[in-house]
Wavefront OBJ file of the C-alpha trace (Angstrom):
o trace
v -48.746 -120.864 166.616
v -52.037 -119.137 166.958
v -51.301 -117.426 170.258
v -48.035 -116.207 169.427
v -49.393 -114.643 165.543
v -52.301 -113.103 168.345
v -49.671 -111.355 170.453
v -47.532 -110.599 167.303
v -50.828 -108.658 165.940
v -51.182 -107.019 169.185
v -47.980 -106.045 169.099
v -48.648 -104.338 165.900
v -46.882 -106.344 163.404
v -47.628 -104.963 160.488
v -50.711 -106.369 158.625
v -48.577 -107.910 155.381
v -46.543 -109.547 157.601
v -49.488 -111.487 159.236
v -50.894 -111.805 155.921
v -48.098 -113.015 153.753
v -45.815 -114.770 156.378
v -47.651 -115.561 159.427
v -50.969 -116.484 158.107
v -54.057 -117.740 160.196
v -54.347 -121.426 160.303
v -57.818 -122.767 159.545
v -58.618 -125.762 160.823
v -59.691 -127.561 157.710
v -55.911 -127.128 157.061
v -55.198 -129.208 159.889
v -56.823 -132.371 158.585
v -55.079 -135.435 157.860
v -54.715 -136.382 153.769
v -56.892 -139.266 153.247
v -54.415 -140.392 150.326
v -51.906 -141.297 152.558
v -54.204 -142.741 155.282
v -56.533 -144.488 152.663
v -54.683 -145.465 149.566
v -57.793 -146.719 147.415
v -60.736 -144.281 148.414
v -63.514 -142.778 146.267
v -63.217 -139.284 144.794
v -59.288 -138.913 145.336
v -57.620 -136.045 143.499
v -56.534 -133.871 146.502
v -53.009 -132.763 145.593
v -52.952 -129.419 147.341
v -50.818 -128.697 150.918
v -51.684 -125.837 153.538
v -49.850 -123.126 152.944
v -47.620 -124.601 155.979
v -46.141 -127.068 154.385
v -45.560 -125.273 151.106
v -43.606 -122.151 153.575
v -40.013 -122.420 153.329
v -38.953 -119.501 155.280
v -38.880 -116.712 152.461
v -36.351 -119.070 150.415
v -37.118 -119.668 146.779
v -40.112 -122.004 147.150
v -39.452 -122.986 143.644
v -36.211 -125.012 144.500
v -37.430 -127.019 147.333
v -36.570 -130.943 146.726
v -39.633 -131.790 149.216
v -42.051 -129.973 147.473
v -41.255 -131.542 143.999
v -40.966 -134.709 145.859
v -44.442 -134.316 147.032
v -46.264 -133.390 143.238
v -43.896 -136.214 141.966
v -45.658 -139.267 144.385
v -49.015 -137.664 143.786
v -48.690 -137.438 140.321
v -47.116 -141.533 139.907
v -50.320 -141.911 142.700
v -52.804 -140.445 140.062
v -50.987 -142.946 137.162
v -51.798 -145.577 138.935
v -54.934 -144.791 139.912
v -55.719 -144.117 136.419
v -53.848 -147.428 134.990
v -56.038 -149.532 137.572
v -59.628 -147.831 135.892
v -58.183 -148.486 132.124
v -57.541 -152.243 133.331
v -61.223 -152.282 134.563
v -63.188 -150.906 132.464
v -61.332 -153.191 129.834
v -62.067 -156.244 132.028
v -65.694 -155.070 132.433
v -65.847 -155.026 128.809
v -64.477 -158.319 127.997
v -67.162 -159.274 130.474
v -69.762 -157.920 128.772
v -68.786 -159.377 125.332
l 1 2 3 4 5 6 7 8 9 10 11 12 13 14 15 16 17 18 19 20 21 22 23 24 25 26 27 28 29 30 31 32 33 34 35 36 37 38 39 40 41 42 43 44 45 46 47 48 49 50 51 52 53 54 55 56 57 58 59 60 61 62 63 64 65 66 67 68 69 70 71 72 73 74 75 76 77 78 79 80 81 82 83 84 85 86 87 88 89 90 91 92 93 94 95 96 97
């Protein structure tokens, strides 16, 4: 992908094009989501995709069933998560007395 956006800017694509379409990939895009590697890890909260991912090729990224799919596991991810700390810190404080 990188090589071919290089020769397309050599080629004089014009610079929205490269901007808005073909943008560079960085490589902390590349990384693997530790949600779905690590289900239970500290800090999680990462709910954001590259910009890959999101691309649809210049259809109405609004309507796109994977997408919602996507925010709709995170966000039943995040309940849990959430429902898990209530049950917790309730236990914790029956503990306590």
């Amino acid at each position: 992908y990188q090589r071919a956006r290089d020769i397309m800017q050599r080629l004089g694509v014009d610079k929205e094009t490269l901007t808005n379409v073909y943008q560079e990939i960085q490589p902390n895009q590349l990384t693997m989501n530790k949600e779905v590697m690590e289900d239970n890890r500290h800090r999680q909260g990462s709910d954001r995709l590259a910009w890959f991912w999101r691309f649809n090729n210049g259809g109405n990224s609004c309507e796109d069933p994977w997408i919602d799919e996507f925010y709709r596991v995170n966000w039943l991810k995040a309940k849990a998560r959430w429902q898990r700390w209530e049950e917790e810190l309730s236990l914790i404080q029956h503990e306590i007395g």
